[in-house]
MDTraj code that builds the backbone (N, CA, C; nanometers):
import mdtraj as md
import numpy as np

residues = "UNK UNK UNK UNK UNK UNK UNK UNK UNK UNK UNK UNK UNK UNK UNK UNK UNK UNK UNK UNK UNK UNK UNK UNK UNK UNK UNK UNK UNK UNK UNK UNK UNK UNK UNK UNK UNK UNK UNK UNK UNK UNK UNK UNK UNK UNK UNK UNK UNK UNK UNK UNK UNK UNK UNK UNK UNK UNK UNK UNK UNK UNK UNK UNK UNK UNK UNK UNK UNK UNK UNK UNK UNK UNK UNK UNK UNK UNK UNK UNK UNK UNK UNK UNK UNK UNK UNK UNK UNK UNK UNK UNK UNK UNK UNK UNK UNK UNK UNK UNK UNK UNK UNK UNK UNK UNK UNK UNK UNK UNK UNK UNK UNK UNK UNK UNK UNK UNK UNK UNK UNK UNK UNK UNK UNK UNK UNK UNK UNK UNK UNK UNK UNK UNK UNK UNK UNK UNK UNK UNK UNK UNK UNK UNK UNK UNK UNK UNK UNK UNK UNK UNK UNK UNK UNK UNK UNK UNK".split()
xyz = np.array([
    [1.0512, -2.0756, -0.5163],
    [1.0551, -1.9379, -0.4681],
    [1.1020, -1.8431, -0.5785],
    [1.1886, -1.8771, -0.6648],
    [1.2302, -1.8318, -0.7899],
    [1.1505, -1.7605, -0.8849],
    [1.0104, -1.8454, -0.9292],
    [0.9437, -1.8101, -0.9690],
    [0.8457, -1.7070, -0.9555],
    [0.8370, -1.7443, -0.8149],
    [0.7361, -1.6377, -0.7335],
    [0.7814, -1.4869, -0.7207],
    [0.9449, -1.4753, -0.7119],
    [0.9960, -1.3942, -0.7065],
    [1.0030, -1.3326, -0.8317],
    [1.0128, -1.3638, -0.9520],
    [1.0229, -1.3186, -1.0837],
    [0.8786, -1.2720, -1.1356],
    [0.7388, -1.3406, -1.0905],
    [0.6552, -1.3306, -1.1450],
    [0.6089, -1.1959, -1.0102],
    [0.6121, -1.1852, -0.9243],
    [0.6060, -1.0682, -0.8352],
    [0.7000, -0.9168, -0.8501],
    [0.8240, -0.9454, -0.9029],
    [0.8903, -0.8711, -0.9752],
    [0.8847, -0.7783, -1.1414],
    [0.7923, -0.8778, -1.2261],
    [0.7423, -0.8079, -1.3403],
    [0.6018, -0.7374, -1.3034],
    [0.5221, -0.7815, -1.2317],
    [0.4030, -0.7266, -1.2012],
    [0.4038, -0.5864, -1.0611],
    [0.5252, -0.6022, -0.9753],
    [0.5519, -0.4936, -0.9164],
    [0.5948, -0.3952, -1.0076],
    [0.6732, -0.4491, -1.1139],
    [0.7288, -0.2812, -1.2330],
    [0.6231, -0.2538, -1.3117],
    [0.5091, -0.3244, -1.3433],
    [0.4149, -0.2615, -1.3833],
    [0.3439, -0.1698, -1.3121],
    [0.2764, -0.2126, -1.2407],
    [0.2728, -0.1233, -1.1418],
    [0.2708, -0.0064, -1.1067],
    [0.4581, 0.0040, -1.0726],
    [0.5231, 0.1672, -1.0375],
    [0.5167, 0.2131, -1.2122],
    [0.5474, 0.1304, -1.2670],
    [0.5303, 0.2489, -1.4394],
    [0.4111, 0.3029, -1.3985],
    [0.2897, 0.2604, -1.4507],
    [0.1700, 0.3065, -1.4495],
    [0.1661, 0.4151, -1.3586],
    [0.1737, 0.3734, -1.2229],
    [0.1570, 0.5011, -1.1274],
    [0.2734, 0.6385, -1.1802],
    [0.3716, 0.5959, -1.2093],
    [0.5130, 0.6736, -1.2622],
    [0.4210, 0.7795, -1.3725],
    [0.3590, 0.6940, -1.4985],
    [0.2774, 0.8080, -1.5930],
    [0.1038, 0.8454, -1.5251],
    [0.0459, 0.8076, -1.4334],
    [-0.0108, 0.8847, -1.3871],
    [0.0304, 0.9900, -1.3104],
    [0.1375, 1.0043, -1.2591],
    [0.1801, 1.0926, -1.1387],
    [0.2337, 1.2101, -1.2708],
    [0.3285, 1.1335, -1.3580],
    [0.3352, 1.2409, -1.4363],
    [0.2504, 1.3325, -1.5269],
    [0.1613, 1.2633, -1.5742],
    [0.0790, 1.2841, -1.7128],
    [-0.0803, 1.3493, -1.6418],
    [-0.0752, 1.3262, -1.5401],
    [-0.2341, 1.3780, -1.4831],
    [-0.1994, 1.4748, -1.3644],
    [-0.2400, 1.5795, -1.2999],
    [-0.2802, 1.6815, -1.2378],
    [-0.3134, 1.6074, -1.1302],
    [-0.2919, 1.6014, -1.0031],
    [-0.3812, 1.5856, -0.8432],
    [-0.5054, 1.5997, -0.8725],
    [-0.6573, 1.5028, -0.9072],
    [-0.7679, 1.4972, -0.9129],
    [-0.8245, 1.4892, -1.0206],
    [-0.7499, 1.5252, -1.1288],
    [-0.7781, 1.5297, -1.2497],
    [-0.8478, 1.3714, -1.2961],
    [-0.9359, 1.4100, -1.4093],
    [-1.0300, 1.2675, -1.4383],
    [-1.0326, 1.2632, -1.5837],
    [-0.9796, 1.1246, -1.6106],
    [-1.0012, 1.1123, -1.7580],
    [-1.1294, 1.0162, -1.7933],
    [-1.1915, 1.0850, -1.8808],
    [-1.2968, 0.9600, -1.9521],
    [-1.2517, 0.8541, -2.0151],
    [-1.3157, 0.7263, -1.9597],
    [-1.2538, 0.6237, -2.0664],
    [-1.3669, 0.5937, -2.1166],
    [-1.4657, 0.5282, -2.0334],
    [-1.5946, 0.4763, -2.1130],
    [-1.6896, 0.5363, -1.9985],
    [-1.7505, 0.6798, -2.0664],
    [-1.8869, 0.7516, -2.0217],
    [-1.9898, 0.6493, -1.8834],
    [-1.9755, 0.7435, -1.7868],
    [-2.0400, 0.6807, -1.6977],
    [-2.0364, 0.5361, -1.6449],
    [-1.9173, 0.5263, -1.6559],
    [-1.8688, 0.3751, -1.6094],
    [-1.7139, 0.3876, -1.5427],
    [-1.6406, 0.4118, -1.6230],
    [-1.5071, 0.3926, -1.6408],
    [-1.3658, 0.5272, -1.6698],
    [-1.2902, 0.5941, -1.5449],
    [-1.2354, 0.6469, -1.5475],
    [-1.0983, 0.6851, -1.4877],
    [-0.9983, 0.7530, -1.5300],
    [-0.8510, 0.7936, -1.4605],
    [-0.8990, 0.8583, -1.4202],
    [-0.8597, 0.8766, -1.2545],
    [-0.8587, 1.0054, -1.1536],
    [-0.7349, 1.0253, -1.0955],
    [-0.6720, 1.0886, -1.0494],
    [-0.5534, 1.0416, -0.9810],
    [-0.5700, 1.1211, -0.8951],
    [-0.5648, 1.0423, -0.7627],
    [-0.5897, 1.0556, -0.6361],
    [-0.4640, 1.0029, -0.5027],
    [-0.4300, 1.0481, -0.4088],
    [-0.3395, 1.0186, -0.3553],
    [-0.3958, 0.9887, -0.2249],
    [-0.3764, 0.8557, -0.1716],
    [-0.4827, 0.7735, -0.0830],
    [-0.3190, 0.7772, 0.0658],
    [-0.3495, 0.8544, 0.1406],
    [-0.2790, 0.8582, 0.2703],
    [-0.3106, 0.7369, 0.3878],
    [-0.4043, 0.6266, 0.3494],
    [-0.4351, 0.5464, 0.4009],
    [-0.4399, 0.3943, 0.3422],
    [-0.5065, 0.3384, 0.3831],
    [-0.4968, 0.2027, 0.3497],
    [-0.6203, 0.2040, 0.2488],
    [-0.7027, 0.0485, 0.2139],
    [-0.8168, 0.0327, 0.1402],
    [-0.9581, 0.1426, 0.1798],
    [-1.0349, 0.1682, 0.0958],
    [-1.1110, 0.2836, 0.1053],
    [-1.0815, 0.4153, 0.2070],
    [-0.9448, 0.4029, 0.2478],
    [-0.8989, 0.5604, 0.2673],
    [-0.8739, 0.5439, 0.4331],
    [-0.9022, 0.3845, 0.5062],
    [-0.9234, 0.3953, 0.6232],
    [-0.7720, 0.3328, 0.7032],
    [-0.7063, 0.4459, 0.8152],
    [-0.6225, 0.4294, 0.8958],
    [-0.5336, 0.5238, 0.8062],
    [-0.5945, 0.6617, 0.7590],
    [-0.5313, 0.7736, 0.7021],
    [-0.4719, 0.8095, 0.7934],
    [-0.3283, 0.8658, 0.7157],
    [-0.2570, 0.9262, 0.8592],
    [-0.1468, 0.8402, 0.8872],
    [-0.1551, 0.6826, 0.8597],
    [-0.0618, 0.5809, 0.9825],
    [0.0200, 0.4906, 0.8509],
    [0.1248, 0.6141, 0.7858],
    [0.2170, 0.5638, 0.7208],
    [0.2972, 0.4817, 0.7811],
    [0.3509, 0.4631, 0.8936],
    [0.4668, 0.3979, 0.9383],
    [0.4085, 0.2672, 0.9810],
    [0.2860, 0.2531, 1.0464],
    [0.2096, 0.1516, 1.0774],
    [0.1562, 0.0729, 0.9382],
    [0.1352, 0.1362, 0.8545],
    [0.0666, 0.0392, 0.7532],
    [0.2225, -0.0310, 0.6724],
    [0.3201, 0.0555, 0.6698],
    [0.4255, 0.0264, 0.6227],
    [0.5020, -0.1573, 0.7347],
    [0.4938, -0.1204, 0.8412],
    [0.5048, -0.2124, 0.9161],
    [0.4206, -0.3463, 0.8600],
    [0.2815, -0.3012, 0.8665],
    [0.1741, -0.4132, 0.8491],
    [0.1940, -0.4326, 0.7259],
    [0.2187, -0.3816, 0.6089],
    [0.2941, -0.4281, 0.4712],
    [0.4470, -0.5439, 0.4926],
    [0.5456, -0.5009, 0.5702],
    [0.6487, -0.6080, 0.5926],
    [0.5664, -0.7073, 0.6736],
    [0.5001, -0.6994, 0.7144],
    [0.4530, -0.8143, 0.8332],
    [0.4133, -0.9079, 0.7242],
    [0.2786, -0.8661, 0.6644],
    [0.2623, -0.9513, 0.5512],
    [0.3217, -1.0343, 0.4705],
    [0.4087, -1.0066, 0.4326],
    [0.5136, -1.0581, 0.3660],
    [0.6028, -1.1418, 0.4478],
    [0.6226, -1.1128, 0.5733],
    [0.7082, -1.2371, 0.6373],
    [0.6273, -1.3653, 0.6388],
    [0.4603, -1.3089, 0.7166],
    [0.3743, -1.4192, 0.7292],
    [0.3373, -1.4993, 0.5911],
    [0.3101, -1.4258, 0.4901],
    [0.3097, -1.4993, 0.3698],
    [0.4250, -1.5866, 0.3293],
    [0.5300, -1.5527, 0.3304],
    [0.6699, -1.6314, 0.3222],
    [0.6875, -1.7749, 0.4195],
    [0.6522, -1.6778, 0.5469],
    [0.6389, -1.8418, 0.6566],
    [0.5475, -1.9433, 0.6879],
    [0.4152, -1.8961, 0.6421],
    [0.3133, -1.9828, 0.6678],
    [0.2588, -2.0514, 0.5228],
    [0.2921, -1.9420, 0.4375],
    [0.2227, -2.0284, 0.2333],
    [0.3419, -2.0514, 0.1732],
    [0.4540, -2.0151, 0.1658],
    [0.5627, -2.0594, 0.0810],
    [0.6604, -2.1087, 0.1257],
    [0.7235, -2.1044, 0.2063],
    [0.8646, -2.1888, 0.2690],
    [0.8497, -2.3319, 0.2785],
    [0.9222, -2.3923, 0.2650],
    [0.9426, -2.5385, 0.2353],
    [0.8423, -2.6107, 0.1984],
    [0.7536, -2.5012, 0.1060],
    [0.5892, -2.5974, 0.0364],
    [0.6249, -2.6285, -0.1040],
    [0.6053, -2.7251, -0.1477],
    [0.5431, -2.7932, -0.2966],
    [0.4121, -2.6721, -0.3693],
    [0.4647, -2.5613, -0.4482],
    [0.3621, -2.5028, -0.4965],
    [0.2824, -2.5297, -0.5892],
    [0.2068, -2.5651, -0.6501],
    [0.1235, -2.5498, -0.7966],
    [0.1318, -2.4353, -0.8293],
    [0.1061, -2.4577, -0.9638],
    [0.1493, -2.3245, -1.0424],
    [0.0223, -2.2317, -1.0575],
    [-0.0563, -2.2520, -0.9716],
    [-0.2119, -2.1780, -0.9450],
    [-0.1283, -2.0846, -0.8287],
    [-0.0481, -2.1822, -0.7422],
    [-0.0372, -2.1465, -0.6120],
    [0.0717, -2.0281, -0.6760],
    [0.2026, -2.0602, -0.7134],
    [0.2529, -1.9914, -0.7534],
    [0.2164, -1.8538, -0.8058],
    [0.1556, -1.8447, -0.9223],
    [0.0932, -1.6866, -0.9719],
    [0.0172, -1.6835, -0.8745],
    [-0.0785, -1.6886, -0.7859],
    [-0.1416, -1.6312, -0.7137],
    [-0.0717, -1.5753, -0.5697],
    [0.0436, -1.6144, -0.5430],
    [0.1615, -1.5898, -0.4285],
    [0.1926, -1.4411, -0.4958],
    [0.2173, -1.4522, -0.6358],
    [0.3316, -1.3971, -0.7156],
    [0.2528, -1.2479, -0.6755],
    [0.1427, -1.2211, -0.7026],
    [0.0679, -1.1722, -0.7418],
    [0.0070, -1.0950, -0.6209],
    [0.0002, -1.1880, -0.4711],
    [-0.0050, -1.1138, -0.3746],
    [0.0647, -1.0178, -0.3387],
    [0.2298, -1.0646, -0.3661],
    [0.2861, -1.0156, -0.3330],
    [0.3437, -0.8863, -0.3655],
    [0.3026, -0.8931, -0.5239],
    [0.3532, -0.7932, -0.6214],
    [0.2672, -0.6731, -0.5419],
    [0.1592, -0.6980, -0.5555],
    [0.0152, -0.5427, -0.4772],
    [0.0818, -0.5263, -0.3228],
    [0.1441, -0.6016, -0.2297],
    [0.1679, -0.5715, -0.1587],
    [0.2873, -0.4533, -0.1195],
    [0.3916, -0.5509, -0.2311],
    [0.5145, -0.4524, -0.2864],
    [0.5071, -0.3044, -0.3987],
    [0.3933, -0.3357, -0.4417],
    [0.3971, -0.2224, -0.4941],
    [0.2812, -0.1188, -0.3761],
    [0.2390, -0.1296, -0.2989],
    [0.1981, -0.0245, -0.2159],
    [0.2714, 0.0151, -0.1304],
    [0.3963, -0.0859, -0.0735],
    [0.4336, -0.0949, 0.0117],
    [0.5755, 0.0411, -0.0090],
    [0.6198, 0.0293, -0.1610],
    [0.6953, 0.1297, -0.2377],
    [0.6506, 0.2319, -0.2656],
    [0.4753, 0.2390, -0.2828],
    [0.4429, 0.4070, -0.2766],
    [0.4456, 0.4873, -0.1323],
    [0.4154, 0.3903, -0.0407],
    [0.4229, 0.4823, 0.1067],
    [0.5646, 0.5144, 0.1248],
    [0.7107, 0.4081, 0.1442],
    [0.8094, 0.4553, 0.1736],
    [0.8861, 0.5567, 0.0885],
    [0.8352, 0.5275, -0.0477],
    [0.9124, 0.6442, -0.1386],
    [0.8031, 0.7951, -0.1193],
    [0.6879, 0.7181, -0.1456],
    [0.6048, 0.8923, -0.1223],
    [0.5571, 0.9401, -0.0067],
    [0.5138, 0.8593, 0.0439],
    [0.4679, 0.8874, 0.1732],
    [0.2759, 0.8588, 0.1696],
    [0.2261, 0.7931, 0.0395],
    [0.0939, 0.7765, 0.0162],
    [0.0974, 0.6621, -0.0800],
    [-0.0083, 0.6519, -0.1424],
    [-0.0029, 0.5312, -0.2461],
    [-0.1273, 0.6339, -0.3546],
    [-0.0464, 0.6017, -0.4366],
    [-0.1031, 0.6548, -0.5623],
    [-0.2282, 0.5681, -0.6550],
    [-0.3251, 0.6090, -0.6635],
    [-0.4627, 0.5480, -0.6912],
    [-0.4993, 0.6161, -0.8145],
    [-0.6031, 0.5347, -0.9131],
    [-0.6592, 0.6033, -1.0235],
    [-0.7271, 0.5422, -1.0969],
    [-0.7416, 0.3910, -1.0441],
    [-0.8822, 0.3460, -1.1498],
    [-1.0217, 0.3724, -1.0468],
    [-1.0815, 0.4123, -1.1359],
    [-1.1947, 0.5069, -1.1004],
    [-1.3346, 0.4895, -1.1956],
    [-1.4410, 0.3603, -1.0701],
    [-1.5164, 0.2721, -1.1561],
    [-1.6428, 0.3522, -1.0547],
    [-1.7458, 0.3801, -1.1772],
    [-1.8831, 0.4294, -1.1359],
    [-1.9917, 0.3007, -1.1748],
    [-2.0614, 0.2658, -1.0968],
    [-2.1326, 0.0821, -1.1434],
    [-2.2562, 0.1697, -1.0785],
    [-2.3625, 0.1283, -1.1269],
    [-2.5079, 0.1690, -1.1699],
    [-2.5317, 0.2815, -1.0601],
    [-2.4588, 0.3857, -1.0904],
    [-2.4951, 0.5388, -1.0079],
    [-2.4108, 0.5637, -0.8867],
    [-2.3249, 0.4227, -0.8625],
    [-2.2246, 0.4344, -0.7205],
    [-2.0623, 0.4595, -0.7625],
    [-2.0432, 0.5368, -0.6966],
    [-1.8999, 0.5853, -0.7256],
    [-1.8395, 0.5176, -0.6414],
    [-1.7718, 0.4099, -0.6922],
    [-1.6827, 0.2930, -0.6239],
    [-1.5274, 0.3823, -0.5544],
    [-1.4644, 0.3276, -0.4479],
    [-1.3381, 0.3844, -0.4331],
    [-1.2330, 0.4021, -0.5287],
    [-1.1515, 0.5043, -0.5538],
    [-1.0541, 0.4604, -0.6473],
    [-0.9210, 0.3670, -0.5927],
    [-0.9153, 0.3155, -0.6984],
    [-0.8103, 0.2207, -0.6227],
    [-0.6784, 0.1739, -0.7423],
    [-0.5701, 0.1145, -0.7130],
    [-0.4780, 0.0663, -0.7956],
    [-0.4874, -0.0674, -0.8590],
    [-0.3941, -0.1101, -0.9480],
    [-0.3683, -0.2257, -0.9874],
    [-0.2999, -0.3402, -0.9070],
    [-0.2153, -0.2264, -0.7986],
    [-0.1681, -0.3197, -0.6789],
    [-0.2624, -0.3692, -0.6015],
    [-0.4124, -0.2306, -0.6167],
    [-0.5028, -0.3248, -0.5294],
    [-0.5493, -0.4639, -0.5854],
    [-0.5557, -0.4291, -0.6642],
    [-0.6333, -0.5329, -0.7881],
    [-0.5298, -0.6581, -0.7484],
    [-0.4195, -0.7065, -0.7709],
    [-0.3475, -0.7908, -0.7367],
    [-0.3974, -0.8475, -0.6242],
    [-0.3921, -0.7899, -0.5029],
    [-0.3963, -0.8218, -0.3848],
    [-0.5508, -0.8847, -0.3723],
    [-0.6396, -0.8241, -0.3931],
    [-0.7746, -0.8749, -0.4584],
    [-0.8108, -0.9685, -0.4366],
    [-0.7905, -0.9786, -0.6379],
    [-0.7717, -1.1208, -0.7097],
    [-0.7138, -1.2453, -0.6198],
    [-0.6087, -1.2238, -0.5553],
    [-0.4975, -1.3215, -0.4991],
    [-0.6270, -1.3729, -0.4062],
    [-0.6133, -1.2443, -0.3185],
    [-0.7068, -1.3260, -0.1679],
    [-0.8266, -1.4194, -0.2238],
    [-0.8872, -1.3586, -0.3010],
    [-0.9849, -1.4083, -0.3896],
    [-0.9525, -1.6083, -0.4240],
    [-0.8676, -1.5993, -0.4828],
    [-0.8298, -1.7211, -0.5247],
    [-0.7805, -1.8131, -0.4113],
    [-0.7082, -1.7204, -0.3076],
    [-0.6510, -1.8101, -0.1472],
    [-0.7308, -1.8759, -0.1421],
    [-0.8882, -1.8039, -0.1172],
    [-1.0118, -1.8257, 0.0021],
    [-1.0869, -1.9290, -0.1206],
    [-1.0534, -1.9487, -0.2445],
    [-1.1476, -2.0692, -0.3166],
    [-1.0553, -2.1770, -0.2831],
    [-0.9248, -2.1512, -0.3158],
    [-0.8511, -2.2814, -0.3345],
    [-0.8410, -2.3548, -0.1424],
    [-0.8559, -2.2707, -0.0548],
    [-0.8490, -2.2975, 0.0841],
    [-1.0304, -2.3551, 0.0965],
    [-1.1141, -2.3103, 0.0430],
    [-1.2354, -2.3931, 0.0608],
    [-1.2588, -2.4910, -0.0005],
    [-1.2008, -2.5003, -0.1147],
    [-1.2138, -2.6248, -0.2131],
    [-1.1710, -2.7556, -0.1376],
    [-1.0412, -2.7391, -0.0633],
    [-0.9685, -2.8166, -0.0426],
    [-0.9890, -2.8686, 0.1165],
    [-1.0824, -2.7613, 0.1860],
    [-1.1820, -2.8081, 0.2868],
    [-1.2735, -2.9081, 0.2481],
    [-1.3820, -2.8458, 0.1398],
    [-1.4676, -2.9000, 0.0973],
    [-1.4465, -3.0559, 0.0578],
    [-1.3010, -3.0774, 0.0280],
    [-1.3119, -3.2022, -0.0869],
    [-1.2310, -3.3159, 0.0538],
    [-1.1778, -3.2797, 0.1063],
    [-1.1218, -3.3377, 0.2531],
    [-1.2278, -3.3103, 0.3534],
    [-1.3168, -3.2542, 0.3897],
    [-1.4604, -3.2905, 0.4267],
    [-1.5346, -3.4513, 0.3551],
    [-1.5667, -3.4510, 0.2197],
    [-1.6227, -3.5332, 0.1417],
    [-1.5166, -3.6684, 0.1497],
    [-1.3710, -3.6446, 0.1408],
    [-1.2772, -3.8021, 0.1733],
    [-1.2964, -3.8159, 0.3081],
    [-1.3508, -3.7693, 0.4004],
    [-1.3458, -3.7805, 0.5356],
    [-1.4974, -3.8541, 0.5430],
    [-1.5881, -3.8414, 0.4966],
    [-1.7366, -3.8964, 0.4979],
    [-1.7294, -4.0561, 0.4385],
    [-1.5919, -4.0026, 0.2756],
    [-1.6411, -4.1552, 0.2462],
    [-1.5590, -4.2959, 0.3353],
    [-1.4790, -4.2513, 0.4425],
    [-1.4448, -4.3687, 0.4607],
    [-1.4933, -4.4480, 0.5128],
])
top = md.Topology()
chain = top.add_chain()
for i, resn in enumerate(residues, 1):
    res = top.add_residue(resn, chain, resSeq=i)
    for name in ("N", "CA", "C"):
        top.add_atom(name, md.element.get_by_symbol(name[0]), res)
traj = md.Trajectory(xyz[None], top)
């Protein structure tokens, strides 16, 4: 748990920095070019959850942010044997969770600004906390099918 906690702890302060010099260094809407028609800073202030939806329901998403975190604690990490896949990818949930979970109670929104245009579609803007959270689920749902998949296949050969 140590670990998880330390490696969720450096990646939550990244995080609030970043948002810390966007909030400072950029204007409400303002857009920086990084790479022409692809790739840009916007800084945008998202009153809701993922693509902007259940705007409005700070106290509720704030709730459903602690919830998360208990259920993650009680059902994937408490008295488990982690791998160190399992580990950074816990770490890592948790960090995007904690760091959104710190822009609603301190601001009252979550602060957003990577801002990706992919062949003519203007993707949502979103954070690095999203990105965490992501990635993580991302990796849950392989390492949870893999491990179907391969206990399916010991189950055939006996």
């Amino acid at each position: 748990m140590k670990k998880i906690i330390l490696i969720s702890s450096f990646l939550t302060i990244i995080d609030q920095m970043i948002k810390l010099i966007v909030d400072k260094y950029l204007m409400l809407g303002e857009s920086i070019k990084i790479i022409d028609n692809f790739f840009y800073l916007t800084y945008v202030k998202n009153y809701g959850a993922a693509f902007s939806i259940l705007t409005g329901s700070t106290l509720f998403l704030i709730g459903i942010g602690f919830l998360a975190l208990l259920l993650i604690y009680y059902f994937l990490i408490n008295n488990k044997k982690l791998s160190k896949i399992e580990l950074i990818t816990y770490g890592f949930l948790i960090a995007g969770i904690i760091g959104n979970l710190l822009d609603r109670i301190i601001r009252g929104y979550v602060i957003d600004y990577l801002d990706f245009k992919l062949i003519g579609y203007n993707f949502p803007i979103f954070n690095l906390a999203d990105t965490f959270i992501v990635l993580s689920v991302i990796i849950i749902m392989y390492m949870t099918l893999k491990e179907e998949y391969n206990g399916k296949n010991n189950n055939k050969r006996k």
